[in-house]
C-alpha positions, 0 to 999 in steps of 0.5 A, spaced: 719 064 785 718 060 780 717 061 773 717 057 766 714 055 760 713 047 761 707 044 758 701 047 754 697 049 760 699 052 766 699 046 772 695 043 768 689 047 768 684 046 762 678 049 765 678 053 772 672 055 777 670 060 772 671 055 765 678 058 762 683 054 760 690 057 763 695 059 758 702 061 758 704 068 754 710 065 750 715 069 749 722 069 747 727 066 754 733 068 751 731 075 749 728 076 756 734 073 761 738 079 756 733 084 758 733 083 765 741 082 766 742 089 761 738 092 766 738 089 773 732 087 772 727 080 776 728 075 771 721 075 770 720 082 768 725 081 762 721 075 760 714 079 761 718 085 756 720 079 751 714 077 751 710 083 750 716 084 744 720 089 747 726 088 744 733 089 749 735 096 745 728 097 746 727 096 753 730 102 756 724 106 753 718 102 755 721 102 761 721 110 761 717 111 755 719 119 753 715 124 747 723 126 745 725 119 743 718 116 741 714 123 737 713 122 729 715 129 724 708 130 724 709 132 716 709 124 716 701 125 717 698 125 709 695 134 709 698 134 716 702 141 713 695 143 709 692 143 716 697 147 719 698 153 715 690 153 714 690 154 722 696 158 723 692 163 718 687 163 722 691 165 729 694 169 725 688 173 722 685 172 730 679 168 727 673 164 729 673 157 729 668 152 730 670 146 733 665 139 731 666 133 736 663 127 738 660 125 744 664 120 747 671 120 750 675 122 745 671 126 741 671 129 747 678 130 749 679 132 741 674 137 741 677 140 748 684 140 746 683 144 738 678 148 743 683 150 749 689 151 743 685 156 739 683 160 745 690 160 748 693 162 741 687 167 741 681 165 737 674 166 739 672 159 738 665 155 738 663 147 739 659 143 738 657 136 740 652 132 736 646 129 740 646 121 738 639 120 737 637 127 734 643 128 730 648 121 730 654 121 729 659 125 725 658 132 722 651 134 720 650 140 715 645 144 720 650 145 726 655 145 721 651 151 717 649 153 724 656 155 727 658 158 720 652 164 722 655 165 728 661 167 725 667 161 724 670 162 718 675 155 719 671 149 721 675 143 725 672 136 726 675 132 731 675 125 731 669 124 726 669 128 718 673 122 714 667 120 711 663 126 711 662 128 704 655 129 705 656 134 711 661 139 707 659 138 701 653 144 702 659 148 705 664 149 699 665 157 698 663 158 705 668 156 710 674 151 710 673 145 713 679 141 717 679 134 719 682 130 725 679 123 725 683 116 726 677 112 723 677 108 718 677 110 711 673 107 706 676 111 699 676 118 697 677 122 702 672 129 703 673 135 697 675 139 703 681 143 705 685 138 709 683 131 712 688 129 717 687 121 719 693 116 719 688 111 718 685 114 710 688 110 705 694 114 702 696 116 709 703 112 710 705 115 717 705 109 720 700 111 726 693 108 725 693 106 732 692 112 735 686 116 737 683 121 735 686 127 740 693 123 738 692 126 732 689 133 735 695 133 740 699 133 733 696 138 730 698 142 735 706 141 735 705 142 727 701 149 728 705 152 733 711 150 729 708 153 723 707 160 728 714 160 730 716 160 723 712 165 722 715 169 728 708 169 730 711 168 738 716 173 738 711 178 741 708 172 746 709 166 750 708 159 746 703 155 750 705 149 753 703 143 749 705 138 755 699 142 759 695 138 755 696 130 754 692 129 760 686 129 755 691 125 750 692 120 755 685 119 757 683 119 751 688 114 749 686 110 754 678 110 754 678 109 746 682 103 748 688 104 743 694 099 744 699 102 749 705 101 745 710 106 743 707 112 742 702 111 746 704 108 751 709 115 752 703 119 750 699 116 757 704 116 762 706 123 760 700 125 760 697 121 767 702 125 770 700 132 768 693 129 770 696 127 777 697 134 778 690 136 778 691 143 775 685 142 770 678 143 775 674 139 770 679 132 771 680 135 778 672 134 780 671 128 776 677 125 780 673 127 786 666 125 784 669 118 783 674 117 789 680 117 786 685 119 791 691 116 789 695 118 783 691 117 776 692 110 774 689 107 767 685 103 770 681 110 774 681 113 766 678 107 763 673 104 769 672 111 773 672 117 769 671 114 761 663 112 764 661 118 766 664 123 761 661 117 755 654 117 760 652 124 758 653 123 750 649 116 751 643 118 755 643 126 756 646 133 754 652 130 749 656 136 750 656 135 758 663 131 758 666 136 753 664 142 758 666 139 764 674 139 761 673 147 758 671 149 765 675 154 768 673 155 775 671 150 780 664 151 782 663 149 775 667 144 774 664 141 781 657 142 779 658 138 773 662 132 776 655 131 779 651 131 774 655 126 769 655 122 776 648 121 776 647 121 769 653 115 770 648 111 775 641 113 770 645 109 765 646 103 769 640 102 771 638 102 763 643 098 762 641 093 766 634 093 764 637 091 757 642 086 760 638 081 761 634 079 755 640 081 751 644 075 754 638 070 753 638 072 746 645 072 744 645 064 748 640 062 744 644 065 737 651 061 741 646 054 741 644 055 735 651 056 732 651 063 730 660 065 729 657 072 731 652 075 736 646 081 733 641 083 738 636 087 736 630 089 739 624 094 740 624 100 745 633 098 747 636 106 748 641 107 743 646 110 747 647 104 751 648 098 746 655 099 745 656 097 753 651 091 752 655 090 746 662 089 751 659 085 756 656 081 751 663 080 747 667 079 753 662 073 756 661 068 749 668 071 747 665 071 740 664 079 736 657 081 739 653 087 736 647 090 739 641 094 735 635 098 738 628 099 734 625 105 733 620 107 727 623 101 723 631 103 724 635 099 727 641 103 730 647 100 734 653 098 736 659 093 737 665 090 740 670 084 737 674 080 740 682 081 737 684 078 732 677 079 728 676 087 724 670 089 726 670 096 723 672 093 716 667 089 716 660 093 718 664 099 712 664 092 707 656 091 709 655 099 707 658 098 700 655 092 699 647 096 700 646 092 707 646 098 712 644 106 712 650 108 716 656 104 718 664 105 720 668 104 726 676 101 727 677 093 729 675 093 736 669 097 735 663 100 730 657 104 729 652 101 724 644 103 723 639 099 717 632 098 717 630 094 722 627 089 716 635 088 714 637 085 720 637 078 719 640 079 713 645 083 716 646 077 721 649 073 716 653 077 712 656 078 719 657 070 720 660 069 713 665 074 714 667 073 722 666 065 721 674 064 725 669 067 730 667 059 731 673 056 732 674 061 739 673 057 745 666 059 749 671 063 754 677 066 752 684 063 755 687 067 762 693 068 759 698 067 765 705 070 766 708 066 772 708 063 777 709 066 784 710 062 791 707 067 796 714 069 799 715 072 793 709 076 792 712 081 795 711 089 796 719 090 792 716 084 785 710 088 785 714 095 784 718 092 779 711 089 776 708 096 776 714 098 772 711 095 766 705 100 766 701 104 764 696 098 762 691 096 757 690 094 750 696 090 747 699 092 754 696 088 757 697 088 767 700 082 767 697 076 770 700 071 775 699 064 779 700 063 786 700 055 786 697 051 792 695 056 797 689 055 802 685 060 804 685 061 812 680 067 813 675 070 808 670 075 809 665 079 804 666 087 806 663 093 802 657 095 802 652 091 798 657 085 801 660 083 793 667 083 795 670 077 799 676 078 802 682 073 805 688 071 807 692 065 803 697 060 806 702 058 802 705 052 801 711 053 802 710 059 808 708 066 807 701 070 807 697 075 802 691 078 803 687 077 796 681 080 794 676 078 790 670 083 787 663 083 783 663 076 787 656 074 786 654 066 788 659 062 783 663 056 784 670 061 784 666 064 790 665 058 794 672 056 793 674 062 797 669 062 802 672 055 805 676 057 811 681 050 812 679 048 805 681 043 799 688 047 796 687 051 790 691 055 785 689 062 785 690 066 779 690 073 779 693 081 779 699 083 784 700 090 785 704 095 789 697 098 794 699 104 798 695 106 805 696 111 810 703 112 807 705 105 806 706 100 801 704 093 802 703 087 796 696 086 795 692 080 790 686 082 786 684 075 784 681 073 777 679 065 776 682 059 782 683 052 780 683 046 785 690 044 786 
């Protein structure tokens, strides 16, 4: 195994078959070689903990992060107690609720859970999803007034309501409004009973990085140790709130929150609640995605975020929401299905917009533009957001995508780290360019007349100008370097330790120097994936995969039995069949030795 830091480049790589250039995580050596002999750990690992901060004191409880030692008093979220005592008085009094989402994963996870609490503690409670294109997003007085008539006398928005003072304001005398939200905040709060939101300005709790079922999940501990004051469980069991960090982690991870300290608890506690499968909707989503292992991060955020998103793009925006309240299989099942095909008519959608949107946005990357906005005629509002993604993560530039109908533009958009996308669509509102607008640094919403476009295009050019110094493709950020022999099934344990991954936790990426392929095959059905075995120079084989392998220069390379040497860069991981654990390689970028 061989590690280190040595040169600005890794093995000199300043472009690879895939454009990249490869760099090293840089992170503090004296710091990792403390890690890893405090704890008996690969001296690699300490040096990745090092380099993602981990500190030694705080090394224990990243390696086994624990609510007990991470979870904050949750009177340090600013109207947390208000929150808490207006819905103990309504599980007291046994009132009707009427709970507000959104229709992606956390406001569906945030929905579910203040739904499955309340029910649990005895209220009758109403939801309700807005649909994207009839309603947009965030709470609207009709579906608000709607649920009011029906009986709810406290109504609860989750993951949505921080800029919605137009929507309450009809309600005032009429019912009480609770907010859980974590989107930005762009100055006073609404004129309602409590808005909880660690992202509004005067909230200094320190946890603007958690999403919006966090917050709920919150809410919850704070109610029930408002009702336990009360001495409301003397006469009742207390629900168990650990039942429900399944929608914390899946939420957590579908909103792409960094998985660092609180969160990184909330999603290993809560996959290993999912792990168990006792929720019929999770169950059979897990099931219509064929995820047979324990859940990881990755089947929450490439497996089970797409279909429950699906439905609030292009179908009934209540299907996700349903699908984790139901109760029975059967119904569970069905569902599952249903979001599963309504998963494949959205990529067929996306798809068709795919194409002239790439084309545009090369045509704005020539022409010098920091950033990308693409805006056309008759593209569905639902699926911008993940056109978006692609178009960001193939130019590495913030990218933002519209579709036009009756003269309003109405889309989405995704950054790159380090450029705050949502701060400067909620500038762009304030300043008269934009009908709607908001969302967080890595994601936001915005709609305006379609005639404001280009306008628009250059307020976001002028704010996002660092975007220009950006290389054309992001830099691989590598972690070691792995003779064959060494990327063995024990060092793939030990990497694994590292997870869960994701945003600011990133799975890390290694290099196995100078190998050569000695077999290769394509296999699945459609043939996109190659399969080989590599050689090491030193002695050792792996097996090393390669999916979405279209016909590129990375393919080719790897095509060629016997070929020219080549440095593979890649992920290692810890792969169990049929009761063994073996070490597998899942190839990101290759370069010629």
């Amino acid at each position: 195994m061989v590690t280190g830091l040595n040169g600005l480049t890794v093995l000199g790589v300043e472009q690879s078959l895939t454009g990249r250039r490869w760099v090293w995580r840089e992170g503090e050596e004296r710091i990792g070689q403390a890690i890893a002999q405090s704890l008996g750990l690969p001296e690699l690992i300490g040096r990745m903990l090092a380099a993602r901060g981990v500190s030694l004191a705080q090394a224990p409880d990243f390696l086994a992060p624990t609510l007990r030692a991470l979870l904050p008093d949750p009177s340090s979220l600013r109207d947390m107690d208000k929150a808490a005592a207006r819905l103990a008085a309504a599980v007291q009094a046994g009132e009707c609720v009427g709970v507000f989402g959104d229709y992606d994963v956390d406001g569906a996870c945030s929905a579910a859970l203040m739904v499955t609490l309340l029910r649990d503690l005895g209220c009758q409670v109403l939801h309700h999803v807005p649909d994207r294109i009839l309603e947009g997003y965030g709470p609207n007085p009709t579906a608000l007034r709607g649920m009011a008539a029906r009986g709810a006398k406290l109504l609860i928005c989750v993951d949505c309501g921080t800029t919605g003072h137009e929507a309450f304001a009809p309600l005032h005398n009429m019912v009480d409004v609770l907010v859980f939200d974590h989107h930005k905040s762009d100055g006073m709060t609404p004129k309602i009973t409590a808005t909880v939101n660690p992202n509004r300005l005067d909230c200094t709790s320190g946890l603007g990085s958690i999403c919006a079922t966090a917050v709920a999940f919150i809410g919850g501990i704070a109610l029930l140790r408002t009702l336990r004051q009360q001495g409301f469980f003397k006469t009742r069991p207390e629900p168990d709130l650990r039942e429900l960090l399944d929608f914390v982690a899946l939420a957590t991870i579908c909103d792409v929150m960094p998985l660092t300290g609180l969160n990184r608890a909330l999603v290993t506690q809560g996959l290993k609640i999912m792990a168990r499968r006792h929720r019929p909707g999770i169950a059979a989503l897990l099931d219509v995605a064929k995820v047979t292992e324990a859940p990881t991060a990755m089947n929450c955020g490439f497996a089970l975020g797409p279909r429950i998103n699906a439905a609030g793009r292009i179908a009934e925006p209540d299907m996700g929401l349903r699908l984790l309240l139901a109760e029975d299989e059967d119904t569970a099942k069905t569902l599952a299905a249903m979001l599963d095909d309504v998963n494949r008519q959205r990529q067929t959608v996306e798809a068709g917009i795919l194409q002239t949107a790439m084309a545009q946005a090369e045509a704005q990357i020539a022409a010098g533009h920091p950033v990308i906005l693409v805006a056309q005629h008759g593209w569905h509002p639902g699926v911008v957001g993940i056109v978006a993604g692609r178009l960001k993560e193939k130019f590495n530039r913030p990218a933002l995508v519209a579709g036009i109908s009756e003269e309003v533009a109405k889309g989405s958009g995704r950054s790159v780290p380090g450029l705050d996308l949502g701060a400067v669509v909620i500038a762009a509102r304030q300043a008269g360019l934009l009908s709607t607008g908001g969302g967080h640094a890595m994601a936001a919403g915005f709609s305006l007349p379609s005639d404001g476009v280009e306008a628009f295009h250059a307020f976001l050019d002028e704010r996002l100008a660092a975007a220009t110094a950006l290389p054309n493709a992001a830099d691989l950020v590598l972690e070691g370097v792995l003779a064959v022999a060494g990327a063995d099934t024990a060092f793939a344990q030990a990497v694994a330790r590292l997870g869960p991954f994701g945003n600011s936790n990133e799975e890390p990426l290694f290099v196995l120097p100078r190998v050569r392929v000695v077999k290769s095959d394509r296999i699945g059905k459609d043939g996109s994936t190659i399969r080989v075995i590599v050689e090491g120079e030193g002695g050792g084989r792996i097996k090393a995969l390669l999916f979405r392998a279209t016909e590129n220069a990375l393919a080719a390379a790897l095509s060629r039995v016997g070929g020219a040497p080549l440095h593979l860069a890649g992920y290692l991981r810890a792969e169990s069949w049929n009761g063994l654990v073996s070490a597998g390689f899942l190839i990101t970028d290759a370069a010629p030795a």
